[in-house]
MDAnalysis code that builds the backbone (N, CA, C; Angstrom):
import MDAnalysis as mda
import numpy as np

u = mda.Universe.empty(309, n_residues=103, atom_resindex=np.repeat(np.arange(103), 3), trajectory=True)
u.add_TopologyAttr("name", ["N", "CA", "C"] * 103)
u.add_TopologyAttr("resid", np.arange(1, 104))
u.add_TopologyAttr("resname", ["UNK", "UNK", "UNK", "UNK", "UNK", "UNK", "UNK", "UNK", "UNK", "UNK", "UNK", "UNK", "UNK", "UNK", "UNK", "UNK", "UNK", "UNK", "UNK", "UNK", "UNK", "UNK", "UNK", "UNK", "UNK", "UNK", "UNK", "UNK", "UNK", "UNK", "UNK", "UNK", "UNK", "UNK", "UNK", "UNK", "UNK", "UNK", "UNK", "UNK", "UNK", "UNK", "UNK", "UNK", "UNK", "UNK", "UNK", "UNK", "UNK", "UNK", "UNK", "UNK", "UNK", "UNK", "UNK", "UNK", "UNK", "UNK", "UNK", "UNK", "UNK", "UNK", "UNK", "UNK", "UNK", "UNK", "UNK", "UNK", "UNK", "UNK", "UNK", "UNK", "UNK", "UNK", "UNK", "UNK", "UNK", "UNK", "UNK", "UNK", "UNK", "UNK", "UNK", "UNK", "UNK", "UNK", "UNK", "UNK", "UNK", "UNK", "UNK", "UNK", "UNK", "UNK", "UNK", "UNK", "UNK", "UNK", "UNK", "UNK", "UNK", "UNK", "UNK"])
u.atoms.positions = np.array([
    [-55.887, -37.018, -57.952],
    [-57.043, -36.661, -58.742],
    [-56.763, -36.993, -60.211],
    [-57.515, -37.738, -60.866],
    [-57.355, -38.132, -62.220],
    [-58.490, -36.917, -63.141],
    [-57.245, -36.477, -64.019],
    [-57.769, -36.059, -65.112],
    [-59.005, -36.307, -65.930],
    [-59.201, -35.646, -66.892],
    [-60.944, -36.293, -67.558],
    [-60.152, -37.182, -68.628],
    [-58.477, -37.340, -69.237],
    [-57.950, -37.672, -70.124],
    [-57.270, -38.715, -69.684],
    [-56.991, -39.139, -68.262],
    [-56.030, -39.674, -67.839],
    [-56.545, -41.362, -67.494],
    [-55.803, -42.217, -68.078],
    [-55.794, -43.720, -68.394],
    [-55.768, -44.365, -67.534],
    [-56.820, -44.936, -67.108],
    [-57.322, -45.893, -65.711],
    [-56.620, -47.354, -66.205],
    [-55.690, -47.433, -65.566],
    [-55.056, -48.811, -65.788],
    [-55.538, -50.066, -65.093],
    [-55.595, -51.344, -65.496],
    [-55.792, -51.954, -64.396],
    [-54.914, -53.641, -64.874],
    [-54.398, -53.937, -64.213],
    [-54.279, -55.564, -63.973],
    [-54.767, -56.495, -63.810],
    [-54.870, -57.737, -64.126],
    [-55.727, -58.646, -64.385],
    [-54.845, -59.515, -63.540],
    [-55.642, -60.145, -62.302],
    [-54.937, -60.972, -61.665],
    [-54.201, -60.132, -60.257],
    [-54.129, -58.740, -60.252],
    [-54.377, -58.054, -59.207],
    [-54.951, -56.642, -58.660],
    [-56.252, -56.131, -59.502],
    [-56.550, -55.283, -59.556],
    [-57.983, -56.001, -58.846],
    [-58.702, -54.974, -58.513],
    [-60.520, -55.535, -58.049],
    [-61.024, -56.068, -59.672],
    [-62.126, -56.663, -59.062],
    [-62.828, -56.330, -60.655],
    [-63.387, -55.306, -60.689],
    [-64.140, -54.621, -59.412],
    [-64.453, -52.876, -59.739],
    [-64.041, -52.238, -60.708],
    [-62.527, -52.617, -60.375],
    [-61.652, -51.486, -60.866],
    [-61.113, -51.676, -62.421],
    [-61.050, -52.914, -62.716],
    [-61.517, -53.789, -64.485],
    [-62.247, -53.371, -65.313],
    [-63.256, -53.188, -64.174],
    [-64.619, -52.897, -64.974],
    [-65.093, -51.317, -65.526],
    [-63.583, -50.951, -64.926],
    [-63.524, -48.932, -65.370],
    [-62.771, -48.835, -65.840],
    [-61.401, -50.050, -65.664],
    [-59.885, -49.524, -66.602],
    [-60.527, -49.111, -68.284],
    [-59.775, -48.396, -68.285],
    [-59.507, -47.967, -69.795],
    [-58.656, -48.995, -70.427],
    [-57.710, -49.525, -69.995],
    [-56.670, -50.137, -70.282],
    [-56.307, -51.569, -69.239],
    [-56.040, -52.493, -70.277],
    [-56.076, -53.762, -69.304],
    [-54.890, -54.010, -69.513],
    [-54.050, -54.416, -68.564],
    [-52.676, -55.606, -68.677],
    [-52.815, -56.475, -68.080],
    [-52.380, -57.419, -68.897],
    [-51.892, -59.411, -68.495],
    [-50.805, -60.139, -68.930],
    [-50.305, -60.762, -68.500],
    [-49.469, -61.640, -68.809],
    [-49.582, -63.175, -69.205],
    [-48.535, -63.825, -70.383],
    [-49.027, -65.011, -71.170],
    [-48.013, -65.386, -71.633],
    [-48.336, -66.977, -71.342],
    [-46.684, -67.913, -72.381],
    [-46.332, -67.378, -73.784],
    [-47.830, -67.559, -74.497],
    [-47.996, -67.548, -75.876],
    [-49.045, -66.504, -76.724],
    [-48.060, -66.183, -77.616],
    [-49.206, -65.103, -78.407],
    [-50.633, -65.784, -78.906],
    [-50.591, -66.498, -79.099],
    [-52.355, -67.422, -79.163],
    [-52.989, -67.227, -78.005],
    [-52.307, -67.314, -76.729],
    [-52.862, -67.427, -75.121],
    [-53.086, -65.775, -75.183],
    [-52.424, -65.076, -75.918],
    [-51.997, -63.049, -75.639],
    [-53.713, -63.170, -76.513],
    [-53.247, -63.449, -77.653],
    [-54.672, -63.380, -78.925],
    [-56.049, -63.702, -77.992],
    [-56.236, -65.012, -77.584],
    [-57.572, -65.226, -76.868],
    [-58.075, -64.166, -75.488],
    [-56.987, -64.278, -74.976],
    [-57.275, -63.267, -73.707],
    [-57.577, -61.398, -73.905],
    [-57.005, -61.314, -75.359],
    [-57.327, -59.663, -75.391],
    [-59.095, -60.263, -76.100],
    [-59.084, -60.716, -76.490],
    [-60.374, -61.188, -77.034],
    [-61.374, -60.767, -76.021],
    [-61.326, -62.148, -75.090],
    [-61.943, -62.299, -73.908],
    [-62.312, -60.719, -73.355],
    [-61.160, -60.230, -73.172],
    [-60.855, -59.050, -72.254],
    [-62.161, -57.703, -72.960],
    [-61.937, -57.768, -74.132],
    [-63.273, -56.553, -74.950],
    [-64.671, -56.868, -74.803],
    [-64.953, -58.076, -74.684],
    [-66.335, -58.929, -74.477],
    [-66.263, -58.707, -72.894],
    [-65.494, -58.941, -71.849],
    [-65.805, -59.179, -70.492],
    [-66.149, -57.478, -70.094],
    [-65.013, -56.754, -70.734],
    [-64.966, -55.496, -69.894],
    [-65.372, -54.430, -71.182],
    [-66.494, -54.051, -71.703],
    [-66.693, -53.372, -72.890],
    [-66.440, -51.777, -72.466],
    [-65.991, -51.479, -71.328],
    [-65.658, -49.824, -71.167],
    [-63.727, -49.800, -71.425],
    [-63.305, -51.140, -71.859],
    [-61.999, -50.811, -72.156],
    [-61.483, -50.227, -73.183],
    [-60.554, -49.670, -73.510],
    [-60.367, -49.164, -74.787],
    [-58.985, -50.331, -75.606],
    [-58.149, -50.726, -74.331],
    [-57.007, -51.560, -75.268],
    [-56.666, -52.374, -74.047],
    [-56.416, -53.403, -74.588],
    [-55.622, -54.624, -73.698],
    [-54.322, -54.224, -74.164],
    [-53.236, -54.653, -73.030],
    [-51.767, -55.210, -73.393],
    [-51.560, -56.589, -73.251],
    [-50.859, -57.305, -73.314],
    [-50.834, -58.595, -73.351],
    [-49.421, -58.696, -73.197],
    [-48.414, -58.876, -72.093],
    [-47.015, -58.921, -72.542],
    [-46.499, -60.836, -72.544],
    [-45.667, -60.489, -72.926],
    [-44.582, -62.580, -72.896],
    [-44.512, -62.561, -71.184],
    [-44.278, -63.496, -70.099],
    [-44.350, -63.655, -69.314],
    [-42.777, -63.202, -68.919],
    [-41.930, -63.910, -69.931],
    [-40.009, -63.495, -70.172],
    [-39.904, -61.932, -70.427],
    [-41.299, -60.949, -70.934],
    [-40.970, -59.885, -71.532],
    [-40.325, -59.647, -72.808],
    [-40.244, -60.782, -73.370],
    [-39.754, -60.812, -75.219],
    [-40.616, -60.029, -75.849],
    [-42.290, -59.848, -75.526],
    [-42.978, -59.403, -76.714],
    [-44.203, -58.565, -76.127],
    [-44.850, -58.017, -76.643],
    [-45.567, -57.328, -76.164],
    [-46.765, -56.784, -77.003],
    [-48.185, -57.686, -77.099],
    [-49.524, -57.449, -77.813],
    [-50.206, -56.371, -77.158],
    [-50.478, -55.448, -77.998],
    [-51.358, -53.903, -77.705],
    [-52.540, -54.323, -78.364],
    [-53.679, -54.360, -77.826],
    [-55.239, -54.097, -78.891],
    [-55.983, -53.240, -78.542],
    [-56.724, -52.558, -79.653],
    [-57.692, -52.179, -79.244],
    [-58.354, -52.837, -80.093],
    [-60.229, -52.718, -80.031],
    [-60.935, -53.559, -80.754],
    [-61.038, -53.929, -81.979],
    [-60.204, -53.220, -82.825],
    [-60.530, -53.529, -84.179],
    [-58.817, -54.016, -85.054],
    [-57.743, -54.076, -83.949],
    [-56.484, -53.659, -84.298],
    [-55.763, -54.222, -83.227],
    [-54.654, -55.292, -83.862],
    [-53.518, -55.401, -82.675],
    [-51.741, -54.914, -83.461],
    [-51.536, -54.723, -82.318],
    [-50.021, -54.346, -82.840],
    [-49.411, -55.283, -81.885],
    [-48.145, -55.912, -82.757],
    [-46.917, -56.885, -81.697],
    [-45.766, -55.631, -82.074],
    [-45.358, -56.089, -80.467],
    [-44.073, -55.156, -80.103],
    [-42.910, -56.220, -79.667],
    [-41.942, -55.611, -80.137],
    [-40.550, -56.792, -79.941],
    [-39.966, -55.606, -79.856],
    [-38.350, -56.631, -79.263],
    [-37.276, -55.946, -79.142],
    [-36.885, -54.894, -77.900],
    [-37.383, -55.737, -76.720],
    [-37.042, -54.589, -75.815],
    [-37.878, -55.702, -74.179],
    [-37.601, -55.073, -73.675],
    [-37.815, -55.952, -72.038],
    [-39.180, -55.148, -71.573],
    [-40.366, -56.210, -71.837],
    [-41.909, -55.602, -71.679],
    [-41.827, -55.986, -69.964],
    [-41.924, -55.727, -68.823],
    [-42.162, -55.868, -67.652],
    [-43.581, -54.949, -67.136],
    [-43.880, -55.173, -66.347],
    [-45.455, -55.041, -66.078],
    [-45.038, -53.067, -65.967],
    [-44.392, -52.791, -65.280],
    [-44.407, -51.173, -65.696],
    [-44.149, -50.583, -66.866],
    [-43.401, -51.489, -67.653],
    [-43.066, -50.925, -69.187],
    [-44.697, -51.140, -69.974],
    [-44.965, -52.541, -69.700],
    [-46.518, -52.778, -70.302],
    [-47.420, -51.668, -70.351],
    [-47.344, -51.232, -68.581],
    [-48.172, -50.063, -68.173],
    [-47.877, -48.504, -69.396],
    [-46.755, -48.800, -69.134],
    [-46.361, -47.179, -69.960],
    [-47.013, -47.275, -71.405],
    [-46.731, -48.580, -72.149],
    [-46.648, -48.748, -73.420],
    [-48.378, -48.415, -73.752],
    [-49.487, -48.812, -72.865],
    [-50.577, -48.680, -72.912],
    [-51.136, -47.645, -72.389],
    [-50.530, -46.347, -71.947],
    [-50.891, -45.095, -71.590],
    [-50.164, -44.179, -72.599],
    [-49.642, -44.521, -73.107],
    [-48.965, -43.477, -74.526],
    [-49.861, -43.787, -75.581],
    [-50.197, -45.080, -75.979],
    [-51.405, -45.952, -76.950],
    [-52.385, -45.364, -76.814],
    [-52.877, -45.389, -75.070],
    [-54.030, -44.824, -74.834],
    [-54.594, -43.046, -75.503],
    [-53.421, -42.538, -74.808],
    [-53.637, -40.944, -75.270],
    [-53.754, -40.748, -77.028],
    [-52.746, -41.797, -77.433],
    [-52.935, -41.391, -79.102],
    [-54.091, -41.619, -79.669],
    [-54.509, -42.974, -79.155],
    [-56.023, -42.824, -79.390],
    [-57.349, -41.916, -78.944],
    [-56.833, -41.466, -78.079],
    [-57.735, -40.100, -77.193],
    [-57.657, -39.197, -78.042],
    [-56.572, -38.940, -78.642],
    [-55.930, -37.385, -79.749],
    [-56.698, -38.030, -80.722],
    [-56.434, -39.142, -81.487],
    [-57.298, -39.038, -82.626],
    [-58.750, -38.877, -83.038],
    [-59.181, -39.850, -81.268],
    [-60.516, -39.614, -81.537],
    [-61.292, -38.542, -81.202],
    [-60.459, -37.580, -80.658],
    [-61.048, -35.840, -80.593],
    [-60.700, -35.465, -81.821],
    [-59.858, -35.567, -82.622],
    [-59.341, -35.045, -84.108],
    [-60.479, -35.866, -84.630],
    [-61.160, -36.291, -84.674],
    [-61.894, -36.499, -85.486],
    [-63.302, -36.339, -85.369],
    [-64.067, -35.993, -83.900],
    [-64.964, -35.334, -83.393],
    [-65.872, -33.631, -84.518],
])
C-alpha cells in the first residue's frame, strides 16, 4: 500500500507507460549529459504529472536530477539504477517537505 507521500518511481525502457504516466519520478539511462539534458526535457513535456527525472551515465560516473525549473549534476560515486532510484526518492520527499512548508 503506498502512502499519500510515497514516490511512484518508474523506468523508462521498462516500466508500462501506464505506469510513466503516474511516476512521480522518472529514471533513464545515457552516454552523454546533452543525451541526460534532452531526455529530462522530453521527459516533463511527455509525462507532465512528473515531478523529477534522473538521468544517470550508462558507466554510472554521473548522475542528472531535474525537476522543472532546476537540474543538479551528481559525481563522485557509482549511480546504478537502484542508487538512481534512491537518489530520486530522497529529492523527491525534499521537495514534498518544501512544498508543504510553503503551503
Amino acid at each position: 500500500m503506498l502512502h499519500h507521500n510515497e514516490a511512484i518511481i518508474g523506468t523508462e525502457g521498462t516500466s508500462t507507460p501506464g505506469w510513466l504516466r503516474s511516476a512521480d519520478v522518472i529514471v533513464g539511462q545515457h552516454r552523454t549529459r546533452r543525451q541526460a539534458r534532452r531526455w529530462i526535457s522530453s521527459i516533463h513535456h511527455r509525462y507532465p504529472h512528473c515531478v523529477l527525472a534522473v538521468a544517470r551515465q550508462r558507466n554510472g560516473r554521473w548522475c542528472l536530477v531535474a525537476l522543472p525549473a532546476r537540474t543538479i549534476v551528481m559525481r563522485g560515486g557509482r549511480f546504478d539504477g537502484a542508487t538512481s532510484e534512491q537518489v530520486g526518492r530522497v529529492i523527491y520527499h525534499l521537495w514534498l517537505l518544501r512544498r508543504h512548508s510553503d503551503v
